[in-house]
N, C-alpha and C positions, 0 to 999 in steps of 0.2 A: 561614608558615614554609616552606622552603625543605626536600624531601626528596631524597633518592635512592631510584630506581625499585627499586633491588632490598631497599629497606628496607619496601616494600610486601606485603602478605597482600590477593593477589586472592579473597576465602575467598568471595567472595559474589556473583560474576561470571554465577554459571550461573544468576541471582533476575531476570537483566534480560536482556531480549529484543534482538536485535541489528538494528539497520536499519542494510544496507550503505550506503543512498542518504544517509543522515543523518552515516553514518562518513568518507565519502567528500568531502563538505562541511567538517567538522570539521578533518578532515586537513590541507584545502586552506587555511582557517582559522589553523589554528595553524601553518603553514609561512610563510603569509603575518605576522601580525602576534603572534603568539606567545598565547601562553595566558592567556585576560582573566578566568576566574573560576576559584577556588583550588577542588581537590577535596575532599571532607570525607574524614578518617580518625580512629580511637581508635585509645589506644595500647595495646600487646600483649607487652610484656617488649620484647625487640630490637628491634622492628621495631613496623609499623604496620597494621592494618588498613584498607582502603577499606569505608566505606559509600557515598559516592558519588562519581562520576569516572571509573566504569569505562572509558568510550568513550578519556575523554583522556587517560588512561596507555595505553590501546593504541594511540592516536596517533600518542603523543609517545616510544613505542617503536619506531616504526613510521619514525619521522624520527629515529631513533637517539640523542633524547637522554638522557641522566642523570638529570634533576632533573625535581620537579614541584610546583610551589605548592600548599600543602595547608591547611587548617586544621583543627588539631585540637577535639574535643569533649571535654570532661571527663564521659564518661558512662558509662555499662554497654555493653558490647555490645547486649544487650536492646532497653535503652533507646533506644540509637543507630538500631539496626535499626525499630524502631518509630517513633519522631520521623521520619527518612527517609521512610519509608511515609505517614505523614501529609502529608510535606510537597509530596508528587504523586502525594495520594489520586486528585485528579481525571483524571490520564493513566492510571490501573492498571486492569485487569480482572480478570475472577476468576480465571485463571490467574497470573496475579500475588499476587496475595492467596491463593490457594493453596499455590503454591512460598514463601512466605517462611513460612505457618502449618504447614507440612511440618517446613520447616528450624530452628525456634522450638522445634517438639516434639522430633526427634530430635535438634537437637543441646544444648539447654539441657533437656527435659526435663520441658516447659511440659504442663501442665492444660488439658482444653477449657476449665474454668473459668478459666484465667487467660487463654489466648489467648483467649476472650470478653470478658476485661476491659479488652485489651489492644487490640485491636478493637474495640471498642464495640458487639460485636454480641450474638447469641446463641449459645447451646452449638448449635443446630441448624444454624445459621446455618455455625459453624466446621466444623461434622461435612461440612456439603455443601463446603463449599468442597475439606477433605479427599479427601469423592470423588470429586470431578474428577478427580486427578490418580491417583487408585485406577482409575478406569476407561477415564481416555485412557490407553491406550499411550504409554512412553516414547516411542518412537521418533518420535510425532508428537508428543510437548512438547518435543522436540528442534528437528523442524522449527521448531516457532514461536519457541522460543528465536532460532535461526540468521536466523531473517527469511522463511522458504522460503513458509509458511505466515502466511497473520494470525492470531492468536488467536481473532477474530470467527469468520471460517471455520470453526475446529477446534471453537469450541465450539456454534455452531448445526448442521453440517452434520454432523462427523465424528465427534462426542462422540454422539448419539444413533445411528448407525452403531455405534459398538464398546461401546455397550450390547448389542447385539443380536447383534454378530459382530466380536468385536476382532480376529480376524486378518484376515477383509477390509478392514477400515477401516483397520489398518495395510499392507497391502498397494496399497489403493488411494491413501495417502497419500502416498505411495512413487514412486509409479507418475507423479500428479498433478505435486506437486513439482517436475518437472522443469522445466516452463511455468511457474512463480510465478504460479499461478491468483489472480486475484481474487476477493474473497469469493463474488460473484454467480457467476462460474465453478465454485468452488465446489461452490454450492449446485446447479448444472447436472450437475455430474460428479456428484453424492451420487445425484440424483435417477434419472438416468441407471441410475447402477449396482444400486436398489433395485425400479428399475422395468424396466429391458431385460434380457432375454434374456441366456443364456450369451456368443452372438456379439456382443451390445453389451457385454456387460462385457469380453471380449476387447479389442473396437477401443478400449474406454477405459482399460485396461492398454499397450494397445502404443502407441498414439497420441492421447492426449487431446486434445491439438490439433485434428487431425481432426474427433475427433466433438464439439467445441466448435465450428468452423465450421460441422457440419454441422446443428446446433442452430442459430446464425444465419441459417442460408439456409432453414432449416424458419419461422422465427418473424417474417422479414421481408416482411409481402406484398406482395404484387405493389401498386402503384399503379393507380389509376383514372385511366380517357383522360381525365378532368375534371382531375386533380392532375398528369398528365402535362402538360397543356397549359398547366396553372398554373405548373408546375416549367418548362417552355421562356422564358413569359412572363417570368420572373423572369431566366433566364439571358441572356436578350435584353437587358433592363431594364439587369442587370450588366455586360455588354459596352458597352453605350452609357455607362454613365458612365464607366468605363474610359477608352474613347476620347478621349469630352470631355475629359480633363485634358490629355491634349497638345497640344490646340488649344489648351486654353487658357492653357498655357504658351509658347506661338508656334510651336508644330511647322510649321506650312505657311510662316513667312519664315523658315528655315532650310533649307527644301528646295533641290534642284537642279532646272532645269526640266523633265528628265526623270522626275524624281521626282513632279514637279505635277502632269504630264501622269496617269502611274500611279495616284495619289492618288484623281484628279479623277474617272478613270474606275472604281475600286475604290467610290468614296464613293455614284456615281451606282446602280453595282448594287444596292446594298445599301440606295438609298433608293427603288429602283423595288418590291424585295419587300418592303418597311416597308409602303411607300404600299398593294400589294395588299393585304397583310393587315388593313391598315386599312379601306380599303374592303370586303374581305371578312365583320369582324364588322362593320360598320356595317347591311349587306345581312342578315345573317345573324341579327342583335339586333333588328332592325326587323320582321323578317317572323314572320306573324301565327302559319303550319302549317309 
C-alpha cells in the first residue's frame, strides 16, 4: 500500500539505534533505484504507526519525497512491537531489549509477568534488563541511540563505571564521544580513567586522542635487530618484484637510448649491493665463532 509520510506516527523511533554509515548508504540507495522493500506499519485511527522502516522514511524525507510503500499488519500494537523484536532477535542487544521492555511497561502497562511471557524469558531476566537503563545514564543511552557510542562499549566499559560513579561515567562519555571511540578505545579510556591519576583524567577529558596515541606508543615495542633485518629483507624482497613487472611488461624496448644508458647504470648499482649482501650472509652463515 501506498502512504503518505505525514500519515505516519514515528512513536517508536528513539527503540532503534542510528548508524550514520548505513543511513548514508540507504540514501544513496533509494535516490538511485527507489525503495525495494515496503515498511511495516498498524493502523492508529487517522493515520499509521511505523514498527519498522524507520531509516527509510528518514530517507525518503530527506530526498523530499511524499509517499512510502508500506504494509500493513492486522495486529495489536503489542503484538506488532513484539513480532518485530522477534524478527531481529538476532541483531538486538540488551540495550535494545531493554528500551522496548521500558516502553511495554510504561506505556501499555505490561507485568514483569507478562513482559516474561512476552520474551520468553524470566521475571529476573526482565528486571535486569530494566536495570540497565535504571543505571546508565540517559545521556549515554542517547549517545548509543545517535551512533556516537556502540552499545558493546557502553555496556562493558561505561555501564560498570556509573555503577560506581554515574556522573563520571557520564562526564567521561561526553568527553570521549567526540573521537567515535571504538569499543577496544573504549575500553582504553575506561581503564585509563579508573586507574590514572587526577592529571590523567584531565588529559582524557581534554584530549582523548592524545592519550589514546599515547597508549599506542606505550604498548608498541620496539623491534629486535633480528625482525629489523627480517622487516628490511622483506621490503627488499617487495621492491624486487615490483620492478620485475615492468620488465616484464617490456619497459626497456620502450626506452630512449638515454634512458638505457641511465637504466643500465641504476640497475648495475643496485646489483653490486644485492651481490655483497649476498656474499656477506653466505661468509657470515658459514662461519663457525
Amino acid at each position: 500500500m501506498e502512504l503518505e509520510l505525514h500519515q505516519l506516527q514515528m512513536r517508536y523511533e528513539s527503540l532503534r539505534k542510528r548508524h550514520p554509515a548505513q543511513e548514508r548508504q540507504l540514501l544513496a540507495s533509494l535516490a538511485e533505484i527507489g525503495q525495494q522493500l515496503p515498511i511495516v506499519v498498524i493502523g492508529d485511527g487517522a493515520g499509521f504507526v511505523v514498527i519498522d522502516g524507520y531509516k527509510r522514511v528518514r530517507a525518503l524525507r530527506r530526498l523530499s519525497r511524499d509517499t512510502v510503500r508500506g504494509t500493513r499488519w492486522e495486529t495489536s500494537e503489542v503484538e506488532a512491537l513484539l513480532l518485530e523484536r522477534c524478527m531481529r532477535r538476532a541483531s538486538e542487544d540488551a540495550l535494545d531489549q531493554a528500551w522496548l521492555i521500558a516502553t511495554l511497561q510504561e506505556r501499555f502497562g505490561l507485568s514483569l509477568e507478562e513482559l516474561a511471557r512476552g520474551f520468553e524469558h524470566s521475571k529476573s531476566w526482565v528486571s535486569r534488563r530494566l536495570g540497565l537503563i535504571q543505571v546508565l545514564p540517559a545521556t549515554i543511552q542517547e549517545q548509543v541511540r545517535s551512533g556516537v557510542l556502540s552499545a558493546h562499549a557502553a555496556m562493558k566499559y561505561l555501564l560498570p563505571l556509573a555503577r560506581a560513579n554515574a556522573a563520571a561515567a557520564t562526564e567521561l562519555a561526553q568527553a570521549i564521544g567526540t573521537c567515535k571511540p571504538t569499543t577496544r578505545q573504549v575500553g582504553a579510556l575506561c581503564a585509563g580513567w579508573r586507574s590514572g591519576t587526577e592529571r590523567t583524567r584531565e588529559l582524557i577529558l581534554a584530549s582523548p586522542h592524545i592519550f589514546l596515541q599515547a597508549q599506542v606508543a606505550q604498548s608498541t615495542p620496539e623491534p629486535s635487530a633480528t625482525q629489523r633485518w627480517l622487516n628490511d629483507l622483506g621490503a627488499l624482497a617487495g621492491i624486487a618484484r615490483r620492478a620485475r613487472k615492468p620488465l616484464e611488461k617490456g619497459l626497456l624496448q620502450q626506452l630512449l637510448a638515454a634512458e638505457r644508458i641511465e637504466v643500465n647504470d641504476g640497475f648495475a648499482r643496485t646489483r653490486a649491493e644485492v651481490d655483497r649482501l649476498f656474499a656477506r650472509f653466505a661468509l657470515e652463515n658459514g662461519h663457525a665463532g
